[in-house]
C-alpha positions as CSV (number, residue, x, y, z in Angstrom):
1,X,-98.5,-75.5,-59.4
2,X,-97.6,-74.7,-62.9
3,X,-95.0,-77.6,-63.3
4,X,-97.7,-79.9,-62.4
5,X,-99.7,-79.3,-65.5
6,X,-96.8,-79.3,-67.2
7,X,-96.0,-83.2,-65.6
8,X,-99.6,-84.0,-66.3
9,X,-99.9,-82.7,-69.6
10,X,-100.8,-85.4,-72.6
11,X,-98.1,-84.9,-75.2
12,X,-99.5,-84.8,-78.7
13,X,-97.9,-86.5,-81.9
14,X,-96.9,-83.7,-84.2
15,X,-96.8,-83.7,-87.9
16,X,-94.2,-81.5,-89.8
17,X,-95.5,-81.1,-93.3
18,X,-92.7,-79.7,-94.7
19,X,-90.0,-82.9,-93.9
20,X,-93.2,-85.6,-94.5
21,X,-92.9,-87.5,-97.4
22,X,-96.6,-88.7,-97.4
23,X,-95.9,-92.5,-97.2
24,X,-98.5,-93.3,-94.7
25,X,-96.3,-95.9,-93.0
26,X,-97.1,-93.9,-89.6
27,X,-100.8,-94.7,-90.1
28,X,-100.2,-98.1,-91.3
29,X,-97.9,-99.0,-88.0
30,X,-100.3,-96.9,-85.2
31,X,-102.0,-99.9,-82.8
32,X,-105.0,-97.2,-82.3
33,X,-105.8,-97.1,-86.0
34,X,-105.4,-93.3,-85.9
35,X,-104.8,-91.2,-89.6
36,X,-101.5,-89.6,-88.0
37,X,-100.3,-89.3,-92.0
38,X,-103.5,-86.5,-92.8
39,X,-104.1,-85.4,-89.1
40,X,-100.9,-82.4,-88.1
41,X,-101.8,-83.2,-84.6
42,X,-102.7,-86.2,-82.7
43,X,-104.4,-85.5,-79.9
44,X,-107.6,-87.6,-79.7
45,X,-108.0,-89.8,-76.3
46,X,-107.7,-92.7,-78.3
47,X,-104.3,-92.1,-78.8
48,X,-101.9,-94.0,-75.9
49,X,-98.9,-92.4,-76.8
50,X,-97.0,-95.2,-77.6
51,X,-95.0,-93.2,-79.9
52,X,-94.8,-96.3,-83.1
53,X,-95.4,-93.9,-85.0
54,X,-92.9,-91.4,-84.4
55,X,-90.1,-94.3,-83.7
56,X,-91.1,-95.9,-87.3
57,X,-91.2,-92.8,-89.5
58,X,-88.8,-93.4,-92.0
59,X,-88.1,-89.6,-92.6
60,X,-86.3,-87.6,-89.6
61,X,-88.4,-84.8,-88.0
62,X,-91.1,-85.8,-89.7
63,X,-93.0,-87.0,-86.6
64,X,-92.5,-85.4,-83.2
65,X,-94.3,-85.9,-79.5
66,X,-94.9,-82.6,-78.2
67,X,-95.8,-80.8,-75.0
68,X,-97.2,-77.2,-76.0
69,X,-94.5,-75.8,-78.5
70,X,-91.3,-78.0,-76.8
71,X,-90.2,-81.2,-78.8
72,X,-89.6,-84.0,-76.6
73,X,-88.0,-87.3,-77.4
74,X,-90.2,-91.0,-77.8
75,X,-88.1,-92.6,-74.8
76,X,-89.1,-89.3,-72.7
77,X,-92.3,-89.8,-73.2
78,X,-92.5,-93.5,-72.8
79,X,-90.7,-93.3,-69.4
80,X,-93.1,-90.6,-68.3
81,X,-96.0,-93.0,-69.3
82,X,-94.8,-95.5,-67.3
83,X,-93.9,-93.3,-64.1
84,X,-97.1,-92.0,-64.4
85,X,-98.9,-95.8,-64.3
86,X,-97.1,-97.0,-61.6
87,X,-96.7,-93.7,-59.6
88,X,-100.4,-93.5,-59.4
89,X,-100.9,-96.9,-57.9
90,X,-98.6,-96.4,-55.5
91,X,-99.6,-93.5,-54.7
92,X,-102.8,-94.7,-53.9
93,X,-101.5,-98.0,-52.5
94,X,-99.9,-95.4,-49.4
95,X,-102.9,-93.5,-49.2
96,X,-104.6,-96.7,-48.6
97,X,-107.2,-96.3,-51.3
98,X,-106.0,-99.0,-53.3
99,X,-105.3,-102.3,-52.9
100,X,-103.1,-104.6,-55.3
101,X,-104.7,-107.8,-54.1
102,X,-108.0,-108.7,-53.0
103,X,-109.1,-109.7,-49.5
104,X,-109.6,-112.9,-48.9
105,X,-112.9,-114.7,-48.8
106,X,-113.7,-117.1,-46.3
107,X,-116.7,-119.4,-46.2
C-alpha cells in the first residue's frame, strides 16, 4: 500500500538557493502565475505541474520536481501526469461509472 502513495503523491517544484541566480525567468514563464523564484517549494493546488519552470531555468539544478526528498526528472513527471489522466478514465470507463459519450436523446 505504500507504493501507492508513493504513485499518487503530487511532486512539488523545488528551489535550490544555493545554484539560483535570482532572475525570476521561472516566475515570469509559470502558466499558473505562481512566485516559484521567492517560494523554495511549490506545492500550492494551483500548481499543474507542468514543469515550464523547471524545463526553462536557465541555471542547472536550480529547479527540481520532487517526490519527498528524491529528485525526479520534468519528462517523469509529465508522463506520470498523463498516465494518471487517462488511467483514471479508463479505469472508470471498465468499471462502468463513466461514460466518454453521452446517451442519446430521442424525441
Amino acid at each position: 500500500m505504500i507504493w501507492l502513495k508513493g504513485i499518487l503523491q503530487k511532486p512539488l517544484v523545488a528551489t535550490n538557493e544555493n545554484v539560483c541566480i535570482n532572475c525570476g525567468k521561472c516566475s515570469e514563464i509559470c502558466p499558473m502565475n505562481k512566485d516559484v523564484k521567492n517560494s523554495s517549494f511549490v506545492t500550492s493546488a494551483e500548481c499543474i505541474n507542468c514543469q515550464t519552470c523547471v524545463l526553462n531555468c536557465p541555471k542547472d539544478g536550480a529547479l527540481e520536481s520532487r517526490i519527498g526528498k528524491k529528485a525526479l526528472k520534468p519528462l517523469f513527471i509529465i508522463i506520470k501526469v498523463i498516465v494518471m489522466f487517462f488511467g483514471s478514465i479508463f479505469a472508470f470507463q471498465g468499471a462502468r461509472l463513466y461514460k466518454l459519450l453521452p446517451q442519446s436523446t430521442r424525441l
